[in-house]
N, C-alpha and C positions, 0 to 999 in steps of 0.2 A: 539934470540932477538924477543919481542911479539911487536906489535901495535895494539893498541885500534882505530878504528874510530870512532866515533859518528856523526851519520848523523840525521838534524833535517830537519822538514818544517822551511822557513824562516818567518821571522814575516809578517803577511800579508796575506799569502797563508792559503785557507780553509782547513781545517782539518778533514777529517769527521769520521776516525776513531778515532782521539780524542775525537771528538762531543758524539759518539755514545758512547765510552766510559766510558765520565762524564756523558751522558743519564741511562747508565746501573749502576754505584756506586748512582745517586738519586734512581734508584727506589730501589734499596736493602740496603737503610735506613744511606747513607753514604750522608748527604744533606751539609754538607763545603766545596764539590770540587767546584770550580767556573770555572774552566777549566783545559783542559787534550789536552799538543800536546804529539802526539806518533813520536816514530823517531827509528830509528834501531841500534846496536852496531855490528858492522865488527869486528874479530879481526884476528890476523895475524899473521902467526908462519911465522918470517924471519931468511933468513940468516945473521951471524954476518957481519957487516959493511954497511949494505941497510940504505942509508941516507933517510933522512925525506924529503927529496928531488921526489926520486923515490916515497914514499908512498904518497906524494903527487898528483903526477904524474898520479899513481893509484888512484883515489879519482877523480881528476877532468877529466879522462878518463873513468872510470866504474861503482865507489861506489858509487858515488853523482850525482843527477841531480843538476849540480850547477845554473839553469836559478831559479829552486825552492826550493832548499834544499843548508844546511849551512853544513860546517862539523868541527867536530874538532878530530885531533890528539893528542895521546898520546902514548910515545913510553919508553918502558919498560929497 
């Protein structure tokens, strides 16, 4: 059994590898980005029966700083 996590910044929270990001696609001639959040993908080789429960568990104990980062699960 896999799970995906997708961990973002929440709306709000400054971004500054994003920033620097959409700074570097303007100078190498890429000028429609208007904005870039960066955020990370976890995934997770489980064993069969690990509820969404538990992965959650994991997530608001280690994968996510939840005061500033959002996350989303997805479970295979």
């Amino acid at each position: 059994m896999k799970a995906k996590v997708t961990v973002m910044l929440k709306q709000g929270v400054l971004d500054p590898q994003g920033e620097a990001v959409r700074h570097a696609l303007g100078a190498l001639g890429f000028d429609g980005v208007a904005g870039v959040r960066q955020g990370k993908v976890i995934e997770l080789d489980l064993a069969d029966g690990t509820s969404e429960a538990t992965v959650t568990e994991m997530c608001e104990k280690l994968l996510a700083n939840t005061v500033i980062e959002s996350y989303r699960i997805e479970i295979d």
